[in-house]
N, CA, C and O atoms as a GROMACS GRO file, in nm:
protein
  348
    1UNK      N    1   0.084  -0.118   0.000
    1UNK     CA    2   0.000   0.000   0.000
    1UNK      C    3   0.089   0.125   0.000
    1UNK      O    4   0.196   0.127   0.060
    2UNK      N    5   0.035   0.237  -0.076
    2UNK     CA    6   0.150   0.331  -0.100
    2UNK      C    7   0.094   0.450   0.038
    2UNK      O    8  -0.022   0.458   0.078
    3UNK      N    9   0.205   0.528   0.085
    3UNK     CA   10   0.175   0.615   0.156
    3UNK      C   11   0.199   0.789   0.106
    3UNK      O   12   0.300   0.803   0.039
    4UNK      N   13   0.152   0.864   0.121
    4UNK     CA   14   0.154   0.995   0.104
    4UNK      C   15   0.291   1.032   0.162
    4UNK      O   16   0.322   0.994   0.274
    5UNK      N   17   0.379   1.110   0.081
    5UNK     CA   18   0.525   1.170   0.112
    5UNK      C   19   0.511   1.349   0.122
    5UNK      O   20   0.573   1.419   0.202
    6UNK      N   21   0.422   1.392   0.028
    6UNK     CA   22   0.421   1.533   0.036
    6UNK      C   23   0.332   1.578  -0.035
    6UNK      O   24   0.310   1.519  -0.141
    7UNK      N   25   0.271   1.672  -0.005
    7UNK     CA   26   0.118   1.711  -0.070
    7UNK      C   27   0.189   1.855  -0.157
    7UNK      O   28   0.247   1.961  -0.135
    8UNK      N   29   0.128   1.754  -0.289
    8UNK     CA   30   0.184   1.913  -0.372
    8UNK      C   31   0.059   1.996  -0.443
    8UNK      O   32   0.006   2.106  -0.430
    9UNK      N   33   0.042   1.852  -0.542
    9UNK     CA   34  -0.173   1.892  -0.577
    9UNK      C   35  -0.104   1.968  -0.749
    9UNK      O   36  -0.136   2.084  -0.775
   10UNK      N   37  -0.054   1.926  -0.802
   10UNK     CA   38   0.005   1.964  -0.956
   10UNK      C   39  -0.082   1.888  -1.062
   10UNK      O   40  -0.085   1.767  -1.082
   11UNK      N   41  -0.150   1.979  -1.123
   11UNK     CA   42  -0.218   1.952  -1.224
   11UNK      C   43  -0.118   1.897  -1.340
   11UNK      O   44  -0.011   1.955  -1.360
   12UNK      N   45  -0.150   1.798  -1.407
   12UNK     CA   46  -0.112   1.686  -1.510
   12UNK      C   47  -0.162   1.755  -1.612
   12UNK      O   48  -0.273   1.809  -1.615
   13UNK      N   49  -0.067   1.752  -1.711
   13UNK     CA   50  -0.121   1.805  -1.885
   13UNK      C   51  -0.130   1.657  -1.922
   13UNK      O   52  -0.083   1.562  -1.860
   14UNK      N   53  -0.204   1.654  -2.043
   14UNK     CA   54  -0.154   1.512  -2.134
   14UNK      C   55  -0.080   1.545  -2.210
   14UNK      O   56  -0.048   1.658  -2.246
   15UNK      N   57  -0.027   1.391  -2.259
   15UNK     CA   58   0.137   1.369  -2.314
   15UNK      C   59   0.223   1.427  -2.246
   15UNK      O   60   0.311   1.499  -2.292
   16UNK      N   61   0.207   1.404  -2.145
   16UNK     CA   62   0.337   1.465  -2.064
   16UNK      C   63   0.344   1.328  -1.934
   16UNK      O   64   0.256   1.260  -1.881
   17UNK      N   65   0.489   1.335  -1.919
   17UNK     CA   66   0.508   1.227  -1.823
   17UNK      C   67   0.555   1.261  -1.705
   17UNK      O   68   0.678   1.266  -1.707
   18UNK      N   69   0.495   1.293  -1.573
   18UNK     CA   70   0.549   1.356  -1.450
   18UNK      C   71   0.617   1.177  -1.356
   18UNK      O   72   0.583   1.060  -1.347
   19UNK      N   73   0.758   1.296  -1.291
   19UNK     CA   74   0.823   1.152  -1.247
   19UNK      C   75   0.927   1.244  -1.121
   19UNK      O   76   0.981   1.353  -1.138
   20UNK      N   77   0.928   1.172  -1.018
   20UNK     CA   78   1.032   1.215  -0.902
   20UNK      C   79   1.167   1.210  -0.948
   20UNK      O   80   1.229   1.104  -0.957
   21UNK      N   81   1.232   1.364  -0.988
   21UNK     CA   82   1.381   1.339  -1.003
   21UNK      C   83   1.499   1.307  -0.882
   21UNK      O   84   1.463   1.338  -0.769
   22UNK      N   85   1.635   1.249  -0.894
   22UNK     CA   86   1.718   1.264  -0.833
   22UNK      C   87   1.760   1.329  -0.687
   22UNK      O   88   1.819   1.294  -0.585
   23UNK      N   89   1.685   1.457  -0.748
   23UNK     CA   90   1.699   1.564  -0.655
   23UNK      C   91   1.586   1.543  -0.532
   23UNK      O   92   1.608   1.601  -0.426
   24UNK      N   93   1.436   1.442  -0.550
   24UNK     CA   94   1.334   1.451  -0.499
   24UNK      C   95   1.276   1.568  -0.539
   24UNK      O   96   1.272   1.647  -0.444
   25UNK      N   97   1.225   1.617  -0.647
   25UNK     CA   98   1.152   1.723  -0.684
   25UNK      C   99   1.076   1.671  -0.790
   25UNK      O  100   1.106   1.556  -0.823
   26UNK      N  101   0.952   1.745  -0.877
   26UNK     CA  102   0.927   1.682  -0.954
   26UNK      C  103   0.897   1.737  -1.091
   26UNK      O  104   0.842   1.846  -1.106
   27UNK      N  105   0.938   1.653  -1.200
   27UNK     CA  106   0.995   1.684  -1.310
   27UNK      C  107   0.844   1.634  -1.419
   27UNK      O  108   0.748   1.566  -1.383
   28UNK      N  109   0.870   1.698  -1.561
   28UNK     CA  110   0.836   1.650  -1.644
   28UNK      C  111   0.875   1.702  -1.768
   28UNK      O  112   0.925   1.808  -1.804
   29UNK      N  113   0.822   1.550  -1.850
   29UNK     CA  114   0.904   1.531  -2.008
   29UNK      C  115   0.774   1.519  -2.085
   29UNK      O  116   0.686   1.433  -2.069
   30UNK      N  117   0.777   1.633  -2.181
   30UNK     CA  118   0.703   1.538  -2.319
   30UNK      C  119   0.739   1.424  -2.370
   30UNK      O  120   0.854   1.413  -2.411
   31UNK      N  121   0.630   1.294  -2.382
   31UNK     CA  122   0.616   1.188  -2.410
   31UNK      C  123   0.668   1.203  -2.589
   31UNK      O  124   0.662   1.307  -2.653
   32UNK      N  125   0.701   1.109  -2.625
   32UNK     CA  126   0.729   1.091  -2.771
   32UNK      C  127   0.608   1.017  -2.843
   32UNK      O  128   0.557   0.910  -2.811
   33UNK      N  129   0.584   1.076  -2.915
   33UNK     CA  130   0.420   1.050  -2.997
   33UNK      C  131   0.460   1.010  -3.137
   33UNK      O  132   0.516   1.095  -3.206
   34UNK      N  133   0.435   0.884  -3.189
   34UNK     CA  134   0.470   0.870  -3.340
   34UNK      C  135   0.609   0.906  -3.400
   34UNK      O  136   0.710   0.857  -3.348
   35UNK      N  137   0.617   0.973  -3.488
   35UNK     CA  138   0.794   0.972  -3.542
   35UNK      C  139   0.823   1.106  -3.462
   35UNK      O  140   0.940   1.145  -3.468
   36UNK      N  141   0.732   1.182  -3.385
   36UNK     CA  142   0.791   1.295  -3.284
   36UNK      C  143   0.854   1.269  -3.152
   36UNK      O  144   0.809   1.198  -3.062
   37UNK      N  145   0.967   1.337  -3.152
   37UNK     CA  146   1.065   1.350  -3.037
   37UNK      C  147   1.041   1.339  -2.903
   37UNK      O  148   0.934   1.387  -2.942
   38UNK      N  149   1.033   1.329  -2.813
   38UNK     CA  150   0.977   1.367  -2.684
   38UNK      C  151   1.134   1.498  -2.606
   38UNK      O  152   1.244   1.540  -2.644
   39UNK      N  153   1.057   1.510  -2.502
   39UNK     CA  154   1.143   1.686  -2.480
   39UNK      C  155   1.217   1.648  -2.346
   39UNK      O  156   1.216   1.540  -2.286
   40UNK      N  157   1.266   1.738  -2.323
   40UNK     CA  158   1.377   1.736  -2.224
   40UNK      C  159   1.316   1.752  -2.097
   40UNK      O  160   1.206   1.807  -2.109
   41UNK      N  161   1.357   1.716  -1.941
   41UNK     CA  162   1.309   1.700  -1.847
   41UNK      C  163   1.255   1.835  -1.795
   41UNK      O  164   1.318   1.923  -1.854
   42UNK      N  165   1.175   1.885  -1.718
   42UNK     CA  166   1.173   1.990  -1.718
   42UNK      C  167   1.082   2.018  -1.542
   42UNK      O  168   0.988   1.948  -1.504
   43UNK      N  169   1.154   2.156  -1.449
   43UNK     CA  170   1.109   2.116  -1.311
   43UNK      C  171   0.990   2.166  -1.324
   43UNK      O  172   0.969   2.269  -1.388
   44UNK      N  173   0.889   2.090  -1.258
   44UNK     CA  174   0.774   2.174  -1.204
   44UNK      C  175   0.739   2.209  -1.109
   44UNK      O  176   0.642   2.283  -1.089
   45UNK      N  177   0.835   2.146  -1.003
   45UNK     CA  178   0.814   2.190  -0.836
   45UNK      C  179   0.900   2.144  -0.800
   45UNK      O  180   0.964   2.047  -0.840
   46UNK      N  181   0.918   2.248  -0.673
   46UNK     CA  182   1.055   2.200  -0.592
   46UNK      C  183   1.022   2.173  -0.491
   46UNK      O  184   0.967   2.262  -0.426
   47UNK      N  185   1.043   2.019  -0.419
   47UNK     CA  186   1.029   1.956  -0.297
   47UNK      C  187   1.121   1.934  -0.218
   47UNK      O  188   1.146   1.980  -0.107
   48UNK      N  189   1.170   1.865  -0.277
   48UNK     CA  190   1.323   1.793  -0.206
   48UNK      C  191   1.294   1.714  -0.120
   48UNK      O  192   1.320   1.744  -0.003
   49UNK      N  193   1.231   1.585  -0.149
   49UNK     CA  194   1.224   1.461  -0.085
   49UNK      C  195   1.400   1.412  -0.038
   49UNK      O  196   1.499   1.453  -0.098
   50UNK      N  197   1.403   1.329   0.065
   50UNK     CA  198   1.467   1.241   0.088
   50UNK      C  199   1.404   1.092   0.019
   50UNK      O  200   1.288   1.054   0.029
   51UNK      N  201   1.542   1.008  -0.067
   51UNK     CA  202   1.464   0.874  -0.107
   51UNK      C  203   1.502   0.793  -0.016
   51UNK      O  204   1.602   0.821   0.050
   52UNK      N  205   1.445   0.702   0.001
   52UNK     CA  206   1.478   0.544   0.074
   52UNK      C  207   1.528   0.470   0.013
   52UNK      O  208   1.484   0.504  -0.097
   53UNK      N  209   1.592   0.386  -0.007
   53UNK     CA  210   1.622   0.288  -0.092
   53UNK      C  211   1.548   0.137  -0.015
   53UNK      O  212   1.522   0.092   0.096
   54UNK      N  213   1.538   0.103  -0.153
   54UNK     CA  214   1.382   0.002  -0.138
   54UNK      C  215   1.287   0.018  -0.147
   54UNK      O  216   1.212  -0.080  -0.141
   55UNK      N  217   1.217   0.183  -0.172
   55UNK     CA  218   1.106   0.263  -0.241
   55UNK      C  219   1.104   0.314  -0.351
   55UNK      O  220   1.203   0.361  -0.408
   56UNK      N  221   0.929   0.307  -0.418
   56UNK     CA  222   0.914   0.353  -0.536
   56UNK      C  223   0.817   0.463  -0.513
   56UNK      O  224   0.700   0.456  -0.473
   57UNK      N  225   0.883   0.559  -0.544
   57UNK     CA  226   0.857   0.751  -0.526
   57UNK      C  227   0.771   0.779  -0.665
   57UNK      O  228   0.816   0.759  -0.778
   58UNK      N  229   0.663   0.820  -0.639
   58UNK     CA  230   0.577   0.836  -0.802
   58UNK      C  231   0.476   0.947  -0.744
   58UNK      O  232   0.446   0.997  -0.636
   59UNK      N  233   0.439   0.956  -0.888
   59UNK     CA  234   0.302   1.095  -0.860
   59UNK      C  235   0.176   1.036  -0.839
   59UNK      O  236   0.148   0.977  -0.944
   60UNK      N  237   0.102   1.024  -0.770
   60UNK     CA  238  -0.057   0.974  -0.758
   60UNK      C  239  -0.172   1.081  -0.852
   60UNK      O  240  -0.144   1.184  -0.913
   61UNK      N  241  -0.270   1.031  -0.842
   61UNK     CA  242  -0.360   1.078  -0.918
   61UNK      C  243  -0.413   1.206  -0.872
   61UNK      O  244  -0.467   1.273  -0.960
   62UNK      N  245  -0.409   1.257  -0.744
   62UNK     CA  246  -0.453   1.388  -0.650
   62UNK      C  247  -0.308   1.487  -0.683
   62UNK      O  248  -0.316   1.610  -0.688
   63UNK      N  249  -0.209   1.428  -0.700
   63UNK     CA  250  -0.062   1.499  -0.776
   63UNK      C  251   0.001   1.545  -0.682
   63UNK      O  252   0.052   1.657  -0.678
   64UNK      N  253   0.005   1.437  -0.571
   64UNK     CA  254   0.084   1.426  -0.461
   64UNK      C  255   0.224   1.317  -0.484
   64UNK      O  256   0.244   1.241  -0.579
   65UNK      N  257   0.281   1.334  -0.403
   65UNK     CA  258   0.403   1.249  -0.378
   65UNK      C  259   0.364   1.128  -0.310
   65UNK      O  260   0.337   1.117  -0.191
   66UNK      N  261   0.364   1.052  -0.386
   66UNK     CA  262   0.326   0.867  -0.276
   66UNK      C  263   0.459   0.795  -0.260
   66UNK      O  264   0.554   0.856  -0.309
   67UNK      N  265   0.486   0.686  -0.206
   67UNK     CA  266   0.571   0.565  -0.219
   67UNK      C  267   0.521   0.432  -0.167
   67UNK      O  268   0.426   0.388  -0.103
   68UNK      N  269   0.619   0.395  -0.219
   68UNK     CA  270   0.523   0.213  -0.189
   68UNK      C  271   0.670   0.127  -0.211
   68UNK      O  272   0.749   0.147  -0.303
   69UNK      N  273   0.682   0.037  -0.113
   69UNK     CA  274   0.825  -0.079  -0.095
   69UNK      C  275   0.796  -0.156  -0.279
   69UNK      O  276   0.696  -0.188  -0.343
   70UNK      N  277   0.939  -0.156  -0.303
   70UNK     CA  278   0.952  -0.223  -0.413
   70UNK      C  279   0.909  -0.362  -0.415
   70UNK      O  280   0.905  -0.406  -0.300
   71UNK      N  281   0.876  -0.449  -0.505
   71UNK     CA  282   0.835  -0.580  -0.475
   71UNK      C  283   0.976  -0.594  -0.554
   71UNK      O  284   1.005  -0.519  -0.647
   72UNK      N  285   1.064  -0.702  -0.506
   72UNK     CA  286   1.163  -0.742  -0.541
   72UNK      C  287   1.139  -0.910  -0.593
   72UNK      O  288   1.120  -0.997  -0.508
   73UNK      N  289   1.143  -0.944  -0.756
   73UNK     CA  290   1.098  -1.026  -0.806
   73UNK      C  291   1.231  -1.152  -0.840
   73UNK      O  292   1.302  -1.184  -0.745
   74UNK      N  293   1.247  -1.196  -0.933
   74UNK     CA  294   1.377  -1.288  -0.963
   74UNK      C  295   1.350  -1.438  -0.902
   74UNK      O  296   1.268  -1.480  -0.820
   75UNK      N  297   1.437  -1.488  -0.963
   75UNK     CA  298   1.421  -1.654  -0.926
   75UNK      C  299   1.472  -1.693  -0.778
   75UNK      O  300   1.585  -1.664  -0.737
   76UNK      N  301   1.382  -1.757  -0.709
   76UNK     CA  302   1.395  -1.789  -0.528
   76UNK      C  303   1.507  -1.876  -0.560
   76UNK      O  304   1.501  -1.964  -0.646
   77UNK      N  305   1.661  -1.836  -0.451
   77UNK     CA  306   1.738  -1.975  -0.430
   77UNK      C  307   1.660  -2.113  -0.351
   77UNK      O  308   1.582  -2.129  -0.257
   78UNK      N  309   1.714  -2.176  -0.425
   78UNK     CA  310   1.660  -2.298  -0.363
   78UNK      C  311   1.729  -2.382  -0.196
   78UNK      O  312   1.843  -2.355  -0.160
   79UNK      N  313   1.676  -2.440  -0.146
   79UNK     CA  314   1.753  -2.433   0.019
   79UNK      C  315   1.830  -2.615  -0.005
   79UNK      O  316   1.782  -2.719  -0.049
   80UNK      N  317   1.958  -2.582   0.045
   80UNK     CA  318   2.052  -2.650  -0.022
   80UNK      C  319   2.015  -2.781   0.061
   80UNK      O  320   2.006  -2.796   0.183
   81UNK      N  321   1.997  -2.876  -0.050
   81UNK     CA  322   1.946  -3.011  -0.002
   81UNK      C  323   2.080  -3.090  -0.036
   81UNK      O  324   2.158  -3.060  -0.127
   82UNK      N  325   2.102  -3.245   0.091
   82UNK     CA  326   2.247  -3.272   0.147
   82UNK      C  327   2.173  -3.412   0.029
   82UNK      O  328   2.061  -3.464   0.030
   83UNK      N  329   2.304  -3.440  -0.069
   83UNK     CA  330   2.264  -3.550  -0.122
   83UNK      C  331   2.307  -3.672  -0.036
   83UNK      O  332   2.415  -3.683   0.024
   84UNK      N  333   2.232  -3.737  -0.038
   84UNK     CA  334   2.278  -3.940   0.014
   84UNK      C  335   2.357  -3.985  -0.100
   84UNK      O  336   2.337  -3.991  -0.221
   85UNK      N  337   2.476  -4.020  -0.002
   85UNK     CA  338   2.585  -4.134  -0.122
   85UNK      C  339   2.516  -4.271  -0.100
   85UNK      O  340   2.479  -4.343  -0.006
   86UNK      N  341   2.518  -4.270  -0.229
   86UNK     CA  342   2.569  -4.436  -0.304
   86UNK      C  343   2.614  -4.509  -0.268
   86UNK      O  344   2.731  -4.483  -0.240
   87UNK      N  345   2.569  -4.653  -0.237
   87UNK     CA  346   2.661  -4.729  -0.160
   87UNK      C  347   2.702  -4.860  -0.295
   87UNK      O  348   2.782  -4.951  -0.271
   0.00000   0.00000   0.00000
């Protein structure tokens, strides 16, 4: 479940892609549409989150700051089974 990080309330254009930069602030890029370019990052607010590592920092739909623990996926080691010798 994701939790609220910072209430900003930033209205969303379309074709545009809003995303938490580096800095914890938040940025956006025109999307690339057909054989057109998409545009360079660009700030729209300045927050300055601290990140966690092991969180995923994104914009919610109210155009707040959420996060939510990464689900960490990949193949489970298996638990090391002792073979029986051969007699």
């Amino acid at each position: 479940m994701a939790k609220k990080v910072a209430k900003v309330g930033i209205k969303k254009e379309k074709g545009c892609l809003y995303f938490v930069d580096k800095k914890g602030d938040i940025s956006c890029a025109k999307m690339a549409r057909g054989s057109a370019k998409g545009g360079s990052p660009k700030k729209v607010a300045k927050v300055g989150i601290k990140k966690a590592p092991g969180f995923l920092y994104f914009i919610d739909k109210s155009g707040d700051i959420s996060c939510a623990a990464m689900v960490r996926g990949g193949k489970k080691k298996k638990s090391s089974r002792k073979t029986k010798k051969r007699k």
